[in-house]
C-alpha positions as CSV (number, residue, x, y, z in Angstrom):
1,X,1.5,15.9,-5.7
2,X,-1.5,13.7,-4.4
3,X,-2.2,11.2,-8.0
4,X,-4.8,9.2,-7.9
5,X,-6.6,6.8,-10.6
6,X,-10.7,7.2,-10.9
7,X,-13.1,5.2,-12.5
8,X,-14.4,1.8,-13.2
9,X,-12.2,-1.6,-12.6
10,X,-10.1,-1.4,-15.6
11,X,-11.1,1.7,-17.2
12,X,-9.4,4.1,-14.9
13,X,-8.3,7.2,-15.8
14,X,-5.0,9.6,-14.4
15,X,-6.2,12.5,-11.9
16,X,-4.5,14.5,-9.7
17,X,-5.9,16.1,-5.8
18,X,-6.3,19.6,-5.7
19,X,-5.6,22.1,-3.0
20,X,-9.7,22.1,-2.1
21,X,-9.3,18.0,-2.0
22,X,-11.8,17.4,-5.2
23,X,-9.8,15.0,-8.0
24,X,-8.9,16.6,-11.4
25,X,-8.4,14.8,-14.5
26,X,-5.4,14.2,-16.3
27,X,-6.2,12.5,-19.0
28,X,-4.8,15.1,-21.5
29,X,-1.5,15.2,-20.2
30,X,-0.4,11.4,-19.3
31,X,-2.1,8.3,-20.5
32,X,-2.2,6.7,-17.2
33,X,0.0,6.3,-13.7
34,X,1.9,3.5,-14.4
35,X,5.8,2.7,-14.0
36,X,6.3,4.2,-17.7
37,X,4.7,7.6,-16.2
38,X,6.2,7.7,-12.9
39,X,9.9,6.7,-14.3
40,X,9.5,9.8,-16.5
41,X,11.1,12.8,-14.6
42,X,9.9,15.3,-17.2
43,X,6.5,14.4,-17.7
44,X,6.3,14.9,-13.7
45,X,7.8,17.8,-13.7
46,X,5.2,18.7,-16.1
47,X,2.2,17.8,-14.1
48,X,3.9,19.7,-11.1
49,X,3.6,22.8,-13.2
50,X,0.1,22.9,-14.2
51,X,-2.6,25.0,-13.6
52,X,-4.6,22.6,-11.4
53,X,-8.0,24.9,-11.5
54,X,-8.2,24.6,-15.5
55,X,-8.5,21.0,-15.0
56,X,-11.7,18.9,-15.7
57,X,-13.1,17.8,-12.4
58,X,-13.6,14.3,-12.5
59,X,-17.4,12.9,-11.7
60,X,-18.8,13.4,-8.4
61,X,-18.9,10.1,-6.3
62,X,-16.3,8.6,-9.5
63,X,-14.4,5.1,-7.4
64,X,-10.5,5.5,-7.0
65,X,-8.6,2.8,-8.2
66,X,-5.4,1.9,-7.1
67,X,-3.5,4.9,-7.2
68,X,-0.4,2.8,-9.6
69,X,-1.8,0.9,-12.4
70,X,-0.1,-2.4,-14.7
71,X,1.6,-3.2,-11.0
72,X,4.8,-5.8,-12.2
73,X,5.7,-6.7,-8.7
74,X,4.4,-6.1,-5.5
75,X,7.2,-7.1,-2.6
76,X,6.2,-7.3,0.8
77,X,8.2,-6.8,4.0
78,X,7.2,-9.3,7.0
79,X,7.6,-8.2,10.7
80,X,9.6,-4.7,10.3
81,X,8.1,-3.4,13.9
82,X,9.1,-4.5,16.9
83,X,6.1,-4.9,19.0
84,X,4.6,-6.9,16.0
85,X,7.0,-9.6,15.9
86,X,6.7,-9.7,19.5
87,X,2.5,-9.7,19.3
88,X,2.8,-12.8,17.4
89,X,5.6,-14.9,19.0
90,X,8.2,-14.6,16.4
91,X,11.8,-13.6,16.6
92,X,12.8,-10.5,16.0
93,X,14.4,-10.2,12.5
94,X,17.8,-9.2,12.3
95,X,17.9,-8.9,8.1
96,X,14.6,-7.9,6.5
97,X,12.1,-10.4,5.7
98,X,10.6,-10.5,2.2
99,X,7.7,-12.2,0.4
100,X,6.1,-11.7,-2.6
101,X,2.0,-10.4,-2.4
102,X,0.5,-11.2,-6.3
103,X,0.0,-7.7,-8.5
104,X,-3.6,-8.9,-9.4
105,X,-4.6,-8.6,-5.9
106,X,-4.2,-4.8,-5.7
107,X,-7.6,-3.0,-5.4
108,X,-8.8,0.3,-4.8
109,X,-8.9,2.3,-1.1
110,X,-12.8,2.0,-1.1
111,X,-13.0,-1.5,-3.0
112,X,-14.5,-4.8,-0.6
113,X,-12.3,-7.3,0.3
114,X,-13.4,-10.5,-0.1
115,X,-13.1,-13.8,2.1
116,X,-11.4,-16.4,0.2
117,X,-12.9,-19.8,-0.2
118,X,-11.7,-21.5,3.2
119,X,-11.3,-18.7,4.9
120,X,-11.0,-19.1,8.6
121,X,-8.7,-17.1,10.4
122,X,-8.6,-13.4,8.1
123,X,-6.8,-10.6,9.1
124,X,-5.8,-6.3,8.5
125,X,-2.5,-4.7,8.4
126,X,-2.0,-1.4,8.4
127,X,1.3,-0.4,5.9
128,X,3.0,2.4,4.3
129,X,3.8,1.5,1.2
130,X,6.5,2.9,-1.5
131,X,6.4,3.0,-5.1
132,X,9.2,3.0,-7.4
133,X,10.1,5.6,-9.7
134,X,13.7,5.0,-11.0
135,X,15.3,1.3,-11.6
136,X,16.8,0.0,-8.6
137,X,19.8,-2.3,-8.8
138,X,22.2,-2.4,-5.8
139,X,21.5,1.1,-4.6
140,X,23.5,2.5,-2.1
141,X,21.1,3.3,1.1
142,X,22.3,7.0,0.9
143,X,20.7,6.9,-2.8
144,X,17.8,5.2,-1.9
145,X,15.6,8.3,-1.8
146,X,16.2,9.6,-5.4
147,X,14.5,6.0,-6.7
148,X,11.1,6.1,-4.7
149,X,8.4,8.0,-6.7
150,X,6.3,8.4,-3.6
151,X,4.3,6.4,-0.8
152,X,0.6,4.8,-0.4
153,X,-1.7,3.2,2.1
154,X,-1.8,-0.4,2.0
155,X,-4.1,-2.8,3.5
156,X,-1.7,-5.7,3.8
157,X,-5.1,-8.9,3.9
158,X,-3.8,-12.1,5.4
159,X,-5.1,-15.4,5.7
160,X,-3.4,-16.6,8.9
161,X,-4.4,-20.6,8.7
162,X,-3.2,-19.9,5.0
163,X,-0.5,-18.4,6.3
164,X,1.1,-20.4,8.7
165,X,-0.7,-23.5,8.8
166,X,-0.7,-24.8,5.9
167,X,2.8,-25.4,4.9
168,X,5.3,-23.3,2.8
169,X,5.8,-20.2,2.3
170,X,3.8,-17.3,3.4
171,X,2.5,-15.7,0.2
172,X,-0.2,-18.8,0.3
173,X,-2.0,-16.0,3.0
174,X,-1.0,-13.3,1.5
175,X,-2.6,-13.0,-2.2
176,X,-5.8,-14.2,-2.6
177,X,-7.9,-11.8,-5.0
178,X,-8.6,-8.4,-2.9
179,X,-5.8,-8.6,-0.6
180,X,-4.1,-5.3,-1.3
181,X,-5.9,-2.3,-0.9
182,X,-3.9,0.6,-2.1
183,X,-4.5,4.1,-2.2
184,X,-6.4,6.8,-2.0
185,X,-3.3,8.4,-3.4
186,X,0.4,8.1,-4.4
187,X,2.0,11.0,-2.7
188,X,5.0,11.9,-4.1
189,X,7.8,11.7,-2.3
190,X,8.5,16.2,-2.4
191,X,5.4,16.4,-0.3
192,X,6.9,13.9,3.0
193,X,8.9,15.9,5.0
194,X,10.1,12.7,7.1
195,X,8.5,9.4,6.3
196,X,10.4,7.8,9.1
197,X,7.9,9.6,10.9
198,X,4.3,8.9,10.3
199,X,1.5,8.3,12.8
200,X,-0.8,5.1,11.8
201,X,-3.9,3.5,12.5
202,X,-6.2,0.9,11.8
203,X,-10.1,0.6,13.2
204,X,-12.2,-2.5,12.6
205,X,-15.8,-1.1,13.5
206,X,-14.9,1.9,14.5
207,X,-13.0,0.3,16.9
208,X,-9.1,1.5,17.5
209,X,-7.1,-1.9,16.6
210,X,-3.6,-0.8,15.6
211,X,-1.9,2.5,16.5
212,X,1.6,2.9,15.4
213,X,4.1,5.1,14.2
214,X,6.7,4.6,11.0
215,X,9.8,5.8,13.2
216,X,9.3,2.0,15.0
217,X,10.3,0.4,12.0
218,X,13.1,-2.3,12.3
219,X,14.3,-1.8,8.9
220,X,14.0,2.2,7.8
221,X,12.7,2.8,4.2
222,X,16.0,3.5,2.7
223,X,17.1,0.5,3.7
224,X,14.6,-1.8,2.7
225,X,15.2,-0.4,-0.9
226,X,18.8,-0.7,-0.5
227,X,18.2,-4.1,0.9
228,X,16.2,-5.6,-1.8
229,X,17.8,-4.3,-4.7
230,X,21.0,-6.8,-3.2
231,X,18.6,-9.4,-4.8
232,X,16.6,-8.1,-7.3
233,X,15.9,-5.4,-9.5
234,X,13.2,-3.0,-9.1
235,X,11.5,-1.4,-12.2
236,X,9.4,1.6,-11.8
237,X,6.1,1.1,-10.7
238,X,6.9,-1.9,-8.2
239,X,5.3,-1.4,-5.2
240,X,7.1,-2.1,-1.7
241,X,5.0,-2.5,1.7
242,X,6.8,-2.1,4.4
243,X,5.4,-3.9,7.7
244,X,3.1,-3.4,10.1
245,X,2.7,-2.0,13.3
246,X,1.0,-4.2,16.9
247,X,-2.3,-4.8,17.0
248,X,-3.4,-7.2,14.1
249,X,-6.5,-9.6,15.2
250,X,-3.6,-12.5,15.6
251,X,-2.0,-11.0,18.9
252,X,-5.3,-10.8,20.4
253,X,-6.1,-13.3,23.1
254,X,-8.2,-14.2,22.0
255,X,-8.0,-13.1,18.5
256,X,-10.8,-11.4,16.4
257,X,-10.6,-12.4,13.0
258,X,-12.3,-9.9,10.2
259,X,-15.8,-11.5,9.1
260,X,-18.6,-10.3,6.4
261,X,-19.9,-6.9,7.2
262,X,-16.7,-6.1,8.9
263,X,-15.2,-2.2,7.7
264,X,-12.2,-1.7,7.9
265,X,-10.6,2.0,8.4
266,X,-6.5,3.0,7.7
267,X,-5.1,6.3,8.1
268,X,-1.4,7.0,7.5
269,X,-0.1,10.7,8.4
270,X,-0.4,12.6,5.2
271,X,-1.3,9.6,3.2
272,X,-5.0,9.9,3.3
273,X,-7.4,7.5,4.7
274,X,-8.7,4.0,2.7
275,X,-11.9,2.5,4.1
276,X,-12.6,-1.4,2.9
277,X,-15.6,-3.3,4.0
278,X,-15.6,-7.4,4.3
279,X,-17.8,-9.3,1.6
280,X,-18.5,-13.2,1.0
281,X,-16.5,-15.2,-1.5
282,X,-18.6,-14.3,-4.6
283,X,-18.1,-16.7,-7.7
């Protein structure tokens, strides 16, 4: 299944992709697609067994949302590909590197992302992303699988002076408001034949910056989940993002940073595509 969330910030409501592409609502079979929906095996199984053309068609042009809603945490992964570390002069990792990216700054696949008050150095990353579905706690990486509900776009936004230059830890670039696009959909994890192998992009412009593949990851998916459920638990509805493949505006020489007016272009393999344009701080 392809879910999505339409509607206006805040007022979204539950909607599934048909086979034709257009969105049908579900808002008379699950409240919303949250953690407690997604941790429920039978009211998926459900949705997998209904009549999709005696839906209601939700409103032409109607925004997604995030495709996950009431997000609890949002855990990030931090140079997982190869060639990125490399691209920006860092070692490569030999255990996973985790931060923490803020729920509130999850936004739709079509929603602006805004430059943040002293903004001087922004930049794109192109993830897959995967969202829980069954409480994690010190999973075996053979069992890893049976506790993602599926896998997202996501637009992991960095602030790299934040980031790096101004002392402590890295989520200071990495969750100003807007900084995670997500979306357009959660596909559930029946419909990915191999998500170890994906082909990804990112354009700025129109403009090719980032071309990548998930089968480059350092640290597969299984094992990330397996990794961080070592040190924390995982609730359904937590959202993971993985890493990111070479070409952000950083390893450019020089680099490129996003500016206003900027759009910003992500396709995952079977994922969908999430455009995002740049916008000025607005108060």
């Amino acid at each position: 299944m392809k879910l999505v969330r339409f509607g206006a910030p805040g007022a979204e409501r539950p909607g599934i992709v048909d086979t034709h592409g257009a969105v049908r609502d579900l808002s008379a079979h699950i409240p919303d697609i949250t953690g407690e929906t997604l941790g429920d095996a039978t009211a998926l199984d459900k949705l997998r067994k209904l009549d999709l053309k005696a839906l209601p068609i939700a409103p032409q042009g109607a925004r997604l949302g995030p495709p996950v809603g009431n997000v609890r945490n949002f855990i990030a992964v931090g140079l997982n590909y190869e060639d990125h570390a490399k691209e920006t002069g860092s070692p490569i990792p030999t255990e996973p590197i985790l931060f923490n990216k803020l729920p509130n700054c999850i936004v739709g696949p079509t929603d602006d992302v805004m430059v943040p008050k002293g903004s001087i150095k922004l930049d794109y990353e192109v993830e897959i992303a995967f969202v829980i579905g069954k409480r994690a706690r010190y999973v075996e990486e053979k069992d890893a699988p049976a506790h993602i509900a599926g896998y997202s776009i996501c637009n992991d936004v960095s602030e790299r002076h934040f980031q790096a230059e101004r002392g402590g830890q890295w989520m200071k670039g990495k969750c100003a408001e807007t900084f995670g696009p997500l979306g357009p959909w959660l596909v559930t994890r029946d419909e990915i034949a191999d998500v170890g192998n994906l082909a990804m992009a990112l354009d700025v412009n129109g403009q090719r910056r980032q071309t990548g593949n998930t089968k480059t990851m350092i640290f597969g998916i299984p094992h990330l989940l397996h990794y961080i459920s070592q040190f924390m638990v995982l609730e359904p509805g937590d959202v993971v993002t993985t890493g990111t493949p070479p070409g952000v505006a950083l390893g450019m020489k020089p680099p490129v940073w996003l500016k206003p007016g900027d759009v910003m272009t992500l396709t995952i393999e079977g994922l969908g595509t999430q455009t995002s344009k740049v916008v000025p701080f607005k108060e």
